[in-house]
N, C-alpha and C positions, 0 to 999 in steps of 0.2 A: 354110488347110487345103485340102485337093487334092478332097475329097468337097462342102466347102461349095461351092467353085467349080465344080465339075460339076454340082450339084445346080441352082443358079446358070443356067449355060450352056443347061440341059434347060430348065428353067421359065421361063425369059426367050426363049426359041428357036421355032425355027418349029413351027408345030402340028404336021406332019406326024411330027417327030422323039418329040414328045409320046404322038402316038397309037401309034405304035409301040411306046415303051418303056413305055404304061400296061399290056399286058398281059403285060410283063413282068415292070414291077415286082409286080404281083399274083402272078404263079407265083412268085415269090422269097419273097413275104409268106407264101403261103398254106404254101409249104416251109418256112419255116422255125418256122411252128405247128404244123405236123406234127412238126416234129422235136425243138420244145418238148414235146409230147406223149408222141412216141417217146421219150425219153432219161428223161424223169423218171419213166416206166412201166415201163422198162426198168432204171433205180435199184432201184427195189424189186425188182426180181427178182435183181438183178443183187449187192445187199447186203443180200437175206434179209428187208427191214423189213416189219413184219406190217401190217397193215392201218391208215389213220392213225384211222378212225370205224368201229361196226359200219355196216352197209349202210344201215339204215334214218335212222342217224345222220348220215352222210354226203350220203345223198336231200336229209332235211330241212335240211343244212344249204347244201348244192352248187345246187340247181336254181332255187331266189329269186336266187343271186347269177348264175347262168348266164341265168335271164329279163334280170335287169336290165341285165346285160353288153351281151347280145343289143338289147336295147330303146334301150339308149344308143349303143352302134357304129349300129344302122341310122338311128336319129333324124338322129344324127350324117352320115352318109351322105347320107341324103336332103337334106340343109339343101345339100350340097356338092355335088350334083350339083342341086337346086336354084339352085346360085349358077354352074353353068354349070363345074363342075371335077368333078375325081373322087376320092377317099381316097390313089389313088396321088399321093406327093409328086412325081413328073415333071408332075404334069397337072392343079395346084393351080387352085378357082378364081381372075380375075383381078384382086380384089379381096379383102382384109381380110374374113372371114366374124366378125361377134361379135353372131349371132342364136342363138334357137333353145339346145344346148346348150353352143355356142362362148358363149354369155352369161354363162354361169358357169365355163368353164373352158376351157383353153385344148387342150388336145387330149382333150377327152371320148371320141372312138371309138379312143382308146389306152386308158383307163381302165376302155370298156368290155371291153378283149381283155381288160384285165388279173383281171377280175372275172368274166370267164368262163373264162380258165383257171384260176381260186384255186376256182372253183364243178366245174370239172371234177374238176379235183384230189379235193376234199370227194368227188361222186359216185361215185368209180372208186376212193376210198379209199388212193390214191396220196400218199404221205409225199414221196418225190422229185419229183413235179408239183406239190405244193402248199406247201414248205417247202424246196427246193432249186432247183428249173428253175426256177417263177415266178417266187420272186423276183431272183435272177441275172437274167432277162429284165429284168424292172420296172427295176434296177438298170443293164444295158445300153441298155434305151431313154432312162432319163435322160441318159445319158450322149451317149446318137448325138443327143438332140433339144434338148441343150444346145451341143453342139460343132459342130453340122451346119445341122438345119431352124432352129433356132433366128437364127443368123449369117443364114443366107439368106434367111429372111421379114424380117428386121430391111432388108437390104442391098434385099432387092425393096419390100418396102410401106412403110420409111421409119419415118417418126414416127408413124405412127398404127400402126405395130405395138410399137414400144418403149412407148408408152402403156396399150396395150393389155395388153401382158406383166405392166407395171407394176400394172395394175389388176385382173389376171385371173390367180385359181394354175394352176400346171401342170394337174393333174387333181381334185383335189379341194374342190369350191365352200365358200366362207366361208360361215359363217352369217349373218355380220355383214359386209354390206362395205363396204371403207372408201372414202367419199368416194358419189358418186353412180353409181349402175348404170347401162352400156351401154345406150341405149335399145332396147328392145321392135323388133326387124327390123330396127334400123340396122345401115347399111353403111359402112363406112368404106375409103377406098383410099391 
C-alpha cells in the first residue's frame, strides 16, 4: 500500500524531513477535528434533530468523558515525547513505547480523542457528533491504523511490535490479561 510505504519513508528518514512534516501533520490532525466537529453540528441543524440530552443531561454526561479523553491523550503525549518522539506519526519515537498508558493499550491518545469527542457531543447536545461523525471517525481510524500505522510499526520495530500487538488491544484495556503484563517502564526496540 502507497501510504504504508511513505509513512515508512518519513519515519525511517532524515530528521530534518521529520521536523518539517511534524507540524504539518498537526495542522492536518487538528483540521480535520475541527471538521468532525463542524459536520456533525452542522447535521443537526442541517436534518432538524432536536437536541440528543436536555443541557443539564448532557453536562453530566459529556464532561467525565471529555476530562478523561483529555487526561489520557496528554498522559499519552507526555510518555511520547518523553521517549524522545511526538503524537505526529512522521516523528515516532525511535523505539517500541509499552509504558505508562501504551501498557494497556495500544493507541491510548486515539481512544482518548475518541472519548472526547463522544463527551463533546453529550455537552453540545449534538445527535450528528455523537451518533454519526464520531463513530464514522472511530470506524475510519480503525481502518487507516489497521492498513497503515499498523503495516509500518510492524515493518520498522519488527518482532517486538507483532508481540506487542498480540498482547495489547487496540484501545480498550482487558480487565484480565492474558499471559503476563508488559513490565512497569519497559522499553522494547
Amino acid at each position: 500500500m502507497a501510504l504504508y510505504n511513505l509513512l515508512y519513508k518519513v519515519t525511517t528518514g532524515p530528521v530534518s524531513a521529520r521536523r518539517i512534516l511534524t507540524p504539518v501533520g498537526l495542522i492536518v490532525f487538528l483540521t480535520v477535528v475541527g471538521a468532525i466537529i463542524f459536520i456533525g453540528a452542522g447535521l443537526d441543524r442541517w436534518l432538524g434533530f432536536a437536541r440528543l440530552l436536555p443541557e443539564r443531561a448532557g453536562l453530566f454526561a459529556g464532561i467525565p468523558l471529555i476530562v478523561l479523553g483529555a487526561f489520557l491523550s496528554g498522559w499519552s503525549i507526555l510518555v511520547f515525547l518523553g521517549e524522545r518522539g511526538t503524537p505526529v506519526p512522521f516523528n515516532p519515537p525511535p523505539a517500541l513505547v509499552v509504558k505508562g498508558p501504551y501498557r494497556y493499550s495500544r493507541n491510548p491518545m486515539t481512544a482518548g480523542l475518541f472519548l472526547q469527542l463522544f463527551g463533546l457531543g453529550f455537552v453540545l447536545g449534538s445527535i450528528g457528533l455523537t451518533l454519526i461523525v464520531t463513530p464514522a471517525f472511530v470506524i475510519a481510524s480503525i481502518l487507516g491504523l489497521r492498513l497503515v500505522e499498523e503495516p509500518e510499526l510492524e515493518r520498522r520495530l519488527g518482532a517486538a511490535y507483532v508481540e506487542y500487538r498480540r498482547r495489547t488491544p487496540m484501545f480498550l484495556p482487558r480487565l484480565k490479561s492474558p499471559g503476563a503484563p508488559w513490565g512497569a517502564g519497559k522499553t522494547a526496540s
